[in-house]
N, C-alpha and C positions, 0 to 999 in steps of 0.2 A: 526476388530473393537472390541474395549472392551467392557465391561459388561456395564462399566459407561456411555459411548456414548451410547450405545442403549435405555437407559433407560431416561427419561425426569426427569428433576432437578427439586427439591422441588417447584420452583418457578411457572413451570410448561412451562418450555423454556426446549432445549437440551441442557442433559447435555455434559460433555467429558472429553477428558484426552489429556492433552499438555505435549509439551515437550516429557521429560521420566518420567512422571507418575503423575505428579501433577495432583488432578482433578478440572478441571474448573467447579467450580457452579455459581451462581448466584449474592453469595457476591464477587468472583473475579472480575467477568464483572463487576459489578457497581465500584470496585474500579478501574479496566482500564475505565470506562466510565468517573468516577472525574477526573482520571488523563490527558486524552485527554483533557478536557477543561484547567486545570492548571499541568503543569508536576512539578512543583516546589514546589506545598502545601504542607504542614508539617502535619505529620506523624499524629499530634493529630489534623487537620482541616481533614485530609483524617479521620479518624477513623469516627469523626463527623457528616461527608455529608454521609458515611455508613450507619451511626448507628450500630458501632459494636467498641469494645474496643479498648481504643490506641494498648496494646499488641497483640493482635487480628490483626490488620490493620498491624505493624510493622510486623508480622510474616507473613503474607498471604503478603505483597509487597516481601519481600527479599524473599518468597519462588517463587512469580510472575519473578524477576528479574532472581535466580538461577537456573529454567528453564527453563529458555530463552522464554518465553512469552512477556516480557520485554529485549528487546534485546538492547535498550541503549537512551540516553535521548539528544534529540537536542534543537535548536531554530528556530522557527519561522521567518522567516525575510519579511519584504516588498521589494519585489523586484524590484518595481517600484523606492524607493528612495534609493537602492543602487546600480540604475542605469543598470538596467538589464530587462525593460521594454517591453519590446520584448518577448512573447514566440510563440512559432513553434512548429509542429510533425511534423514530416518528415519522409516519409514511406519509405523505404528502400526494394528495389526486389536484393536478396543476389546471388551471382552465390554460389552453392548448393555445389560444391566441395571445397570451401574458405570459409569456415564458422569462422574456427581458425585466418586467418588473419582479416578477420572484426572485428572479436571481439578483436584484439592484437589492430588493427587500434585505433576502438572504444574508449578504454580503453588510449590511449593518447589524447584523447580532453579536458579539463578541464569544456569546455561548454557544452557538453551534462549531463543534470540532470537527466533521465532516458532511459533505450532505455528496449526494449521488445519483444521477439519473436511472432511474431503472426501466426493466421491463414488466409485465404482470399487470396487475390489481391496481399499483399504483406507479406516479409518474418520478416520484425523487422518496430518498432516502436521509434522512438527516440524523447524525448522533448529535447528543447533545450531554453535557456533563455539568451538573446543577448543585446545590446543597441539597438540597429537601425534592420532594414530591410535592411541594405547595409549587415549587418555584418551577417545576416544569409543566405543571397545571396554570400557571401563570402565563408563561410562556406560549403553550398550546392555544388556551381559549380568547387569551388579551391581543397577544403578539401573533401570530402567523393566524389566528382566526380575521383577522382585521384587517389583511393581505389581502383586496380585493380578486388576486392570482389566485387564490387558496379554496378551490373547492370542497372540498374534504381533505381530515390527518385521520390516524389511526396509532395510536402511540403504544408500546412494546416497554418495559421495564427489563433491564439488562440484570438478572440476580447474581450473576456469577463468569467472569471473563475467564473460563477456558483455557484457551489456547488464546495468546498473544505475540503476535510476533513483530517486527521490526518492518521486515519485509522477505520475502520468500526467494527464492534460488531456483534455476531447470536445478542444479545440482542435489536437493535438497530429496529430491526424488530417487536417485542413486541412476547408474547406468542403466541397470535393468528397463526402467523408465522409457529413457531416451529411445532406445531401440526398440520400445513395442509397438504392435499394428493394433489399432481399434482391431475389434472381431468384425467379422463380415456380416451385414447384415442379412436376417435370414428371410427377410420378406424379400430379398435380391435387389432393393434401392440402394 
């Protein structure tokens, strides 16, 4: 851990260090915080919703992007109207000596949008985003059933996405956060 991480940011959140050496303070987070809401604002509205100068904002982004804190810039889509209504997790129990062919498998589906190694009940996590319920019943018993890796799935229907986010912040938690102690535990471990 570096000097920087140990020590709490002006703001009075934790501070750190990304990447290879940039240090993350307080005006970095708020500029990834603007930019999760719009990834397209210009450089002098970024500066602005700061409060810190255009050059200022211009330097702390391209220093945000160059290491790789910012690691590339997408779009948002409604999945619903381009017809991909459907989402699923679909747990996946891996036989333990195939790990290489699942993930070779894996990696030719174009319909799986995330998958994830877990802990628990089972060994990987897959979301996946379909038109119908025929097509991830297709999916399930045709396709990853026939995955000789594939010892068991167990598949979950997503009815309602919640909470969605981009991606999340230490800041997001506010100061208070930062500066708290777990409680002691009372069994004394």
């Amino acid at each position: 851990m570096t000097e920087t991480s140990r020590n709490l940011s002006p703001d009075g959140g934790q501070g750190g260090r990304i990447g290879i050496g940039l240090d993350l303070d307080a005006t970095h987070l708020r500029i990834l915080e603007v930019l999760r809401e719009n990834g397209r604002i210009s450089v002098a509205a970024l500066a602005e919703r700061v409060g810190i100068s255009r050059a200022n904002a211009y330097t702390r982004f391209e220093a945000l992007r160059a290491d790789g804190a910012i690691r590339r810039f997408t779009a948002e889509i409604d999945h619903v109207r381009t017809g991909l209504g459907i989402t699923a997790l679909i747990f996946v129990t891996v036989r333990q000596q195939m790990w290489r062919q699942f993930r070779a498998q894996l990696a030719q589906m174009p319909e799986v949008e995330y998958c994830a190694v877990t802990t628990g009940q089972h060994d990987a996590m897959i979301q996946v985003r379909m038109a119908d319920v025929a097509a991830v019943h297709t999916m399930v018993t045709e396709r990853l059933a026939n995955i000789p890796a594939v010892k068991a799935t167990e598949t979950v229907f997503i009815l309602d996405e919640v909470v969605r986010r981009p991606y999340v912040l230490p800041s997001d938690r506010g100061p208070a956060w930062a500066t708290r102690r777990p409680a002691p535990d009372p069994a004394g471990g």
